[in-house]
C-alpha positions in Angstrom: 137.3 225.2 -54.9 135.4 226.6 -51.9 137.9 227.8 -49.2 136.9 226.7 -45.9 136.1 229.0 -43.8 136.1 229.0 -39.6 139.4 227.7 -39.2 141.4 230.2 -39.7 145.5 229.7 -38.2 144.4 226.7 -36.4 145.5 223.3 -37.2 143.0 220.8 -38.5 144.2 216.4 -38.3 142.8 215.4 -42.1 143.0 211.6 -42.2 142.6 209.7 -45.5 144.4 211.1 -48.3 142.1 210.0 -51.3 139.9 212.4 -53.7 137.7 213.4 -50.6 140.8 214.2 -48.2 143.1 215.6 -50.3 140.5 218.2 -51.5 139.3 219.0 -47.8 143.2 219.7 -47.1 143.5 222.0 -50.3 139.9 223.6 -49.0 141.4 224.5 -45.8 144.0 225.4 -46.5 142.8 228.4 -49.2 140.0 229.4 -46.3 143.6 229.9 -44.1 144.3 226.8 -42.0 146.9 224.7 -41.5 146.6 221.1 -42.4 148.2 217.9 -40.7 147.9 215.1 -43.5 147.7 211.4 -42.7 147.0 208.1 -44.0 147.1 204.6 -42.8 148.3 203.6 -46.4 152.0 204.2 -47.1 150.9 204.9 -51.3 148.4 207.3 -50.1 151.3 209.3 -48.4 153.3 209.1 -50.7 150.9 210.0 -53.3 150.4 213.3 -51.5 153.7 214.1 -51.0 154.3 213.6 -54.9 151.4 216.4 -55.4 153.3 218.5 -53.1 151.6 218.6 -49.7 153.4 217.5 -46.4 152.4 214.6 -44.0 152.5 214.6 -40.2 152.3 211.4 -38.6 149.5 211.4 -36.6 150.5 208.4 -34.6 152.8 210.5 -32.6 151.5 214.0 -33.0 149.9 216.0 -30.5 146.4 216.2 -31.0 146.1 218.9 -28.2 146.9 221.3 -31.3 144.1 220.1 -33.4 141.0 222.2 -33.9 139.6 219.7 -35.5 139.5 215.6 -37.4 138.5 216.1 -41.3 138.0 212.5 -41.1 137.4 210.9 -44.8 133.4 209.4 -45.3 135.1 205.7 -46.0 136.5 205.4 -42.4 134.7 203.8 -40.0 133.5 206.2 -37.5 131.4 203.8 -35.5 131.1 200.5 -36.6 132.2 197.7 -36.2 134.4 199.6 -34.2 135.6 203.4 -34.1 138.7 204.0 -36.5 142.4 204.8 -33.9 141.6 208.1 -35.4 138.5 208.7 -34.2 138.8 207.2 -30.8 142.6 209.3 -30.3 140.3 212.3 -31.3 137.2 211.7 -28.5 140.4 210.7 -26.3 141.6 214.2 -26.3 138.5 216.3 -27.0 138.6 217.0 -30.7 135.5 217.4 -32.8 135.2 215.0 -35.5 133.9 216.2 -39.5 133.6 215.9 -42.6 133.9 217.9 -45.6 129.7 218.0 -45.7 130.0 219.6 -42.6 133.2 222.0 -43.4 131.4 223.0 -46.2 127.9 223.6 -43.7 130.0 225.5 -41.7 131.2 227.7 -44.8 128.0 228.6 -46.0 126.5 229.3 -42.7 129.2 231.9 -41.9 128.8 233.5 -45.2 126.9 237.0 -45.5 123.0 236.1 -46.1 123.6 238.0 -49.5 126.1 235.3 -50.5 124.7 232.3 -49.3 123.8 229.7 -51.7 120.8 227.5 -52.3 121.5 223.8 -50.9 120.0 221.3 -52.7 120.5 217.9 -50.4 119.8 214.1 -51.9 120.2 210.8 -50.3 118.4 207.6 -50.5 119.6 203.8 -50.8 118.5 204.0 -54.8 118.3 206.3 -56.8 120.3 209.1 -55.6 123.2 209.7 -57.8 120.2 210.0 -60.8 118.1 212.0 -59.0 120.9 214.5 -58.2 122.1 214.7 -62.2 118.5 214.9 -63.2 117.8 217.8 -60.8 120.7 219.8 -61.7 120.0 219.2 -65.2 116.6 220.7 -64.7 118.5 223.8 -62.6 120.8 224.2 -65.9 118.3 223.6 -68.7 116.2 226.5 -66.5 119.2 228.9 -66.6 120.5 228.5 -63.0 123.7 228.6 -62.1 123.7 225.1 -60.3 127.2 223.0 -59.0 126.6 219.3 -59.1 128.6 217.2 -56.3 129.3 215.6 -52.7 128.7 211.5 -53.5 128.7 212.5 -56.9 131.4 213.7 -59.3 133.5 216.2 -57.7 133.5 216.2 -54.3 131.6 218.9 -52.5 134.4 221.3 -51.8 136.1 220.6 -55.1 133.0 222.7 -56.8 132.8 226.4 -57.5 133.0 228.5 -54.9 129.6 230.3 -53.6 127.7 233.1 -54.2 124.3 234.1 -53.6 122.7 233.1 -57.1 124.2 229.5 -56.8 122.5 226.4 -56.7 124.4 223.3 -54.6 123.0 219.8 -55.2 124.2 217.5 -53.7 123.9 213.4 -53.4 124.9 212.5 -49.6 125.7 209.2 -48.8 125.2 207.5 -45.2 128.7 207.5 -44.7 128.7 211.4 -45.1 125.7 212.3 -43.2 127.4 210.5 -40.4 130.0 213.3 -40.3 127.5 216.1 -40.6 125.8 218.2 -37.8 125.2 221.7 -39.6 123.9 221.4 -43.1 120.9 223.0 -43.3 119.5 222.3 -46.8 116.7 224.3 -47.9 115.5 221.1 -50.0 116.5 217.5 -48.5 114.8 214.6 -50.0 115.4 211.4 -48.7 113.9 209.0 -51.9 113.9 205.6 -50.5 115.4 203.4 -47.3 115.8 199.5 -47.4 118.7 197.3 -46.1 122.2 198.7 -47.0 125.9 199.3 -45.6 124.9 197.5 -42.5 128.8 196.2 -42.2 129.3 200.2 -41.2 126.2 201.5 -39.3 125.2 197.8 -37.4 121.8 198.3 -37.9 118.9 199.7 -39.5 118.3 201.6 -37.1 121.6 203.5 -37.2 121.2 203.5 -40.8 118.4 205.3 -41.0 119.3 207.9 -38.0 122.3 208.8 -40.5 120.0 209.2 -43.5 117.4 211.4 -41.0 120.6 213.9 -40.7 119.8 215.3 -44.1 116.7 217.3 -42.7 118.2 218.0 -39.8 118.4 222.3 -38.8 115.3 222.8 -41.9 112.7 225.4 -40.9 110.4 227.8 -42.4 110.8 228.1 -45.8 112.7 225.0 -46.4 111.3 222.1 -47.9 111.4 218.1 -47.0 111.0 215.7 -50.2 110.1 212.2 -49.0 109.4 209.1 -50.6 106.4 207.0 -49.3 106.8 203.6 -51.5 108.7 202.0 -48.3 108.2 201.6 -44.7 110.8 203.4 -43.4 111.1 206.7 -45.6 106.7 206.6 -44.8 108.1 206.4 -40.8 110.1 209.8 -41.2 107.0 210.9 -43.2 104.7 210.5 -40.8 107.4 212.0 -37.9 107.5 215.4 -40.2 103.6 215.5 -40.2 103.5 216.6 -37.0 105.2 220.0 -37.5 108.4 221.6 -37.0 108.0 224.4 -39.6 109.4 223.3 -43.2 107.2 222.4 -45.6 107.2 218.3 -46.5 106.2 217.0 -49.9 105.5 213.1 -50.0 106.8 211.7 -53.5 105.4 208.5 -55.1 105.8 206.5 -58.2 102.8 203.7 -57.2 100.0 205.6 -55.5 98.0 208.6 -56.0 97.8 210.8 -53.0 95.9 214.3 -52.1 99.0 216.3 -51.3 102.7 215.6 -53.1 104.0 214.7 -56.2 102.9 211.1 -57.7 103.7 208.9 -61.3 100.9 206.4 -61.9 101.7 204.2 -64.9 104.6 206.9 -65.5 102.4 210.1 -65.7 103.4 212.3 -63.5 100.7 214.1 -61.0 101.1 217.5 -59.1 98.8 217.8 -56.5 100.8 220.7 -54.6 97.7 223.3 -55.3 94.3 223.0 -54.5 93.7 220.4 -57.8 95.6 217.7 -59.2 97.3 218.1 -62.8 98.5 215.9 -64.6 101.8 217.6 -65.8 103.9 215.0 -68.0 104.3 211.5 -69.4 107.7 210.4 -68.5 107.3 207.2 -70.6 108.9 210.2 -72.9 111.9 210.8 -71.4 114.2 207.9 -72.6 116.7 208.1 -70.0 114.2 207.7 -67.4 112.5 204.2 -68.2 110.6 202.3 -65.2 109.1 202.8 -62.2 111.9 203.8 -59.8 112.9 206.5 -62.5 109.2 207.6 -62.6 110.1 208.4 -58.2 113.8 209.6 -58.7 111.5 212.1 -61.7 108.8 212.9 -59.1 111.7 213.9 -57.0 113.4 216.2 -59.1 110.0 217.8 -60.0 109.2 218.1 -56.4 112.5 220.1 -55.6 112.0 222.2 -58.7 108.8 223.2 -57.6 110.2 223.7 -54.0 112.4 226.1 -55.1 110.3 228.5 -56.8 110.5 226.9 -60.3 107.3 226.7 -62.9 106.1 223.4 -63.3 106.2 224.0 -67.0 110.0 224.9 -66.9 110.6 221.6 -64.5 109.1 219.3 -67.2 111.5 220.2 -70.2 114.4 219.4 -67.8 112.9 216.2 -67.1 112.0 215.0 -70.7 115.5 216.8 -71.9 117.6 214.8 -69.4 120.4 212.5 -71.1 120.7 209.8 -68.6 123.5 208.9 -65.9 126.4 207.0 -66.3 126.2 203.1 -65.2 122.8 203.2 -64.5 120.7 201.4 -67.1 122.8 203.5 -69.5 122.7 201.7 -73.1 126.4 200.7 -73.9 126.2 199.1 -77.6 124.2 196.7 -79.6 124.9 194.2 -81.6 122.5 193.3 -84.0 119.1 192.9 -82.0 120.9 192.5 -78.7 121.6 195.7 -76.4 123.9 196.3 -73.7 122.6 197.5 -70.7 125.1 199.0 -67.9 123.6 199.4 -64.3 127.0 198.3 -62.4 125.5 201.3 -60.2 122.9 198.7 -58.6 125.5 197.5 -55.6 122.5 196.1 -54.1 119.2 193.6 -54.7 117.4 196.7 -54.4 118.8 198.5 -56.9 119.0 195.6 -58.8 115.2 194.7 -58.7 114.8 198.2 -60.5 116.4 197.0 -63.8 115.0 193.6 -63.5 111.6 195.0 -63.4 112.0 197.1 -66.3 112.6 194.4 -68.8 111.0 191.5 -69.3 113.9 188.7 -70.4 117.4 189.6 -69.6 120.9 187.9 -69.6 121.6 188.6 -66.4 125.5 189.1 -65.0 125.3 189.7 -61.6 128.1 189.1 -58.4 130.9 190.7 -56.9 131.2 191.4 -53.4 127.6 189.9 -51.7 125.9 192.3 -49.3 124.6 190.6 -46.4 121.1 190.1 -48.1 122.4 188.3 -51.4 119.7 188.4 -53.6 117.2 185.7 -52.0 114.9 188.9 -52.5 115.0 189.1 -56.2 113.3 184.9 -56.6 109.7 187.3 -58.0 111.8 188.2 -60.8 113.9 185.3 -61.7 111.3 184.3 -64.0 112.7 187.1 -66.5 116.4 185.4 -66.1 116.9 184.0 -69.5 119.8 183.1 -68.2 122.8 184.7 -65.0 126.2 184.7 -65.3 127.7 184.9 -62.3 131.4 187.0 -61.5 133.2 187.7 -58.3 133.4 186.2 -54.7 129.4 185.8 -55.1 129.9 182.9 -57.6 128.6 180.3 -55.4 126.6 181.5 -53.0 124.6 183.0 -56.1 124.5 179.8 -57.6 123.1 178.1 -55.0 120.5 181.1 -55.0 119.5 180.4 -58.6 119.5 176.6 -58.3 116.6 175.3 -60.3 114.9 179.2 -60.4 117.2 180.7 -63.0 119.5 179.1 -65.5 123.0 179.8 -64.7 126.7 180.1 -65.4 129.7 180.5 -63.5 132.4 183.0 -65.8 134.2 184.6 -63.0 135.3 187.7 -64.6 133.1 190.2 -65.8 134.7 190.0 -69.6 134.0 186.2 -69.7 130.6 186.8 -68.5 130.2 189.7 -70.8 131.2 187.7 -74.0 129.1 184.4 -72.6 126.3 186.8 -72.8 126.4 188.2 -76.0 127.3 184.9 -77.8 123.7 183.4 -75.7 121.5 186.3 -76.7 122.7 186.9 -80.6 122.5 182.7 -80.7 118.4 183.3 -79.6 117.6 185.1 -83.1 115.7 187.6 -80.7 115.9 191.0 -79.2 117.8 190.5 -76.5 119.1 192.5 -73.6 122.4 192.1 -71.9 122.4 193.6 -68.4 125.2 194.2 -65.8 123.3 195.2 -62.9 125.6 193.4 -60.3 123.3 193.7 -57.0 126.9 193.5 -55.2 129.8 196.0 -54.4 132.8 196.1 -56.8 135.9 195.6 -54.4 136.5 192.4 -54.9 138.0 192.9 -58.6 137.5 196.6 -58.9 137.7 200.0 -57.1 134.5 200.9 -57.7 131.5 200.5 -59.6 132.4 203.3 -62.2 135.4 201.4 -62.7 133.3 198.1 -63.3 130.9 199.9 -65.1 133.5 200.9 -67.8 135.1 197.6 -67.8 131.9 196.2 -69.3 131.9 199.2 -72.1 135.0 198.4 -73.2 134.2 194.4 -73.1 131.3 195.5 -75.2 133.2 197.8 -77.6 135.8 194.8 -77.9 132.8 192.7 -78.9 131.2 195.2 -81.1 134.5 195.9 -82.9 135.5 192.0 -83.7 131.6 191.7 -84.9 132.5 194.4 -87.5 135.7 192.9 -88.8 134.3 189.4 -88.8 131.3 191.1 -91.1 133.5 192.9 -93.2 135.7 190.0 -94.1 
């Protein structure tokens, strides 16, 4: 845990009482504050009473006493309209943040000696893989690196600092909101198309909270930017003009003087005064297609920015094992193979595992974002077949209507076993993928916990197979 520190005998409101609040309140706490605990949800409460912490209900307190809001990343701060919490706290003069920004604030009152390295990631796609693959490559290199924020263990939850550490960290929107110190001395921002529009209203508020990442960067830090998309090339183009840090553009479709680039999956450093070719991903197994070949030219590029030999960045890269519920292989069954990407909560993301195979029995739906997946019709062609789950069902359907055969199961286990039966019944190689292109909360609390509801469909399919060979 990393005590908080700046708040010393004061009293800070901390509203939300899941993984991210209760750890801010236990951070706080160790760094010597006092902590006022509150949720909207009576289980939440009581959940933190039963691990021994004390509530205070801040309907009636008095928020004159507070130093400061810890408000949790999932409340709305803004749109569609400010949380009671939020507008009690503007009300009555008390600064609003979140555990990014407590742990901003920790770091930058630290002695230099002690200070960390801050490794920042956020993006639409691609983040939560490009943070694991570039703390890999900090670990396979021998550095003592803590993994976290969006990610795993939130960011306070990790290790505490000291000068030889290595923080990366995935940032969602919904964080950077909340943040107004972090001064990373890498930030990449690998991607920016339509997303969590229900909380920001628009684009353009979307990307102003993705922007926050490079925010306070100077000399000697280091900007990694995508320039496959219009927007990310935008904030490109905006950090051209100076302001001190060094930027690196990343790309996984276009060669470029300056930057890091994949091109057919090699991957090109053109940092020095000559290009070099430096590795063929189509190597690293847990890295296959092209938006791995950019979250890859990411990692490398932040590797590089932090003083590490391109030599050493490669063997992290080709050594990498692959993240959880994204295109991670789940089983196979005879020639068909089970792929798990319930990490795509988007078309976007969505697209990327399309792309990468060329026939797929596709289970897609949950909770539609406001796009659907109208976007996807270039790749239906590759839909051997959808099976549709969740409140998407029909709008989907319509979607698909005489593009893409489809099936309505309605649960993911239906869809799962539909699947298998369809692809084993083609005598081909097949592959199964769950790559949902929707958020999980209409039948489950998050995409991890979709992602291992279709393993264990999967291992309940791959277990009756064997029983039904061995009899």
């Amino acid at each position: 845990m990393i005590p908080v520190r700046g708040f010393e005998d004061q009293t800070v409101a901390v509203f939300g009482l899941a993984r991210t609040g209760l750890t801010a309140a236990r951070a706080l706490m160790a760094g010597g504050a006092k902590v006022a605990l509150w949720d909207d949800r009576p289980a939440a409460r009581e959940a933190a009473v039963a691990e021994g912490l004390a509530v205070t209900d801040l309907t009636t307190a008095d928020w004159s006493g507070f130093a400061a809001l810890m408000l949790s990343p999932g409340v709305p701060l803004t749109f569609p309209q400010p949380h009671w919490t939020v507008a009690r706290a503007k009300a009555e003069g008390v600064e609003i943040l979140g555990d990014v920004e407590l742990f901003a604030r920790t770091v930058n009152t630290a002695p230099k000696h002690r200070r960390p390295k801050v490794v920042a990631i956020t993006g639409t796609n691609g983040k939560s893989t490009t943070t694991a693959l570039i703390g890999h490559v900090f670990a396979e290199a021998g550095r003592d690196v803590r993994v976290g924020g969006n990610i795993g263990l939130g960011v306070l939850g990790l290790e505490d600092m000291h000068g030889g550490a290595v923080y990366v960290l995935e940032l969602s929107s919904y964080q950077l909101d909340l943040v107004s110190s972090l001064k990373a001395d890498v930030a990449a921002i690998l991607n920016i198309s339509p997303d969590h529009l229900e909380r920001h209203g628009t684009m353009e508020a979307y990307v102003a909270a993705k922007q926050r990442i490079l925010a306070n960067q100077g000399a000697g830090d280091t900007a990694v930017v995508g320039v496959d998309d219009n927007w990310s090339a935008q904030i490109l183009t905006g950090l051209d003009s100076g302001g001190g840090r060094a930027v690196t553009p990343i790309s996984a479709s276009k060669a470029m003087s300056r930057g890091v680039y994949t091109l057919d999956g090699i991957l090109y450093d053109a940092l020095g005064e000559r290009v070099a070719q430096v590795a063929d991903l189509k190597r690293a197994r847990s890295l296959p297609g092209r938006h791995n070949w950019q979250n890859a030219a990411a990692a490398y590029a932040a590797a590089r920015a932090a003083g590490m030999p391109g030599e050493q960045a490669v063997r992290g890269l080709l050594s990498f094992p692959g993240l959880a519920h994204r295109m991670e292989t789940v089983g196979q069954i005879g020639k068909v193979r089970f792929v798990n990407d319930s990490k795509a909560t988007n078309a976007d993301a969505a697209r990327q595992a399309l792309a990468s195979y060329p026939s797929v029995y596709w289970i897609v739906g949950g909770r539609a974002k406001t796009d659907g997946i109208g976007g996807l019709a270039d790749l239906f062609p590759r839909v051997t077949r959808a099976y549709l789950i969740g409140e998407a069902e029909a709008a989907f359907e319509a979607t698909l209507a005489g593009r893409a055969e489809c099936r309505r199961c309605g649960t993911l286990e239906v869809a799962t076993a539909a699947a298998a039966h369809d692809a084993r019944a083609s005598g081909k190689e097949a592959v199964v993928l769950l790559s949902p292109a929707c958020a999980s909360f209409d039948q489950f609390p998050d995409f991890e916990a979709r992602g291992d509801a279709f393993r264990a469909a999967v291992a309940d399919l791959t277990t009756r197979q064997t029983h039904k060979g061995a009899a």
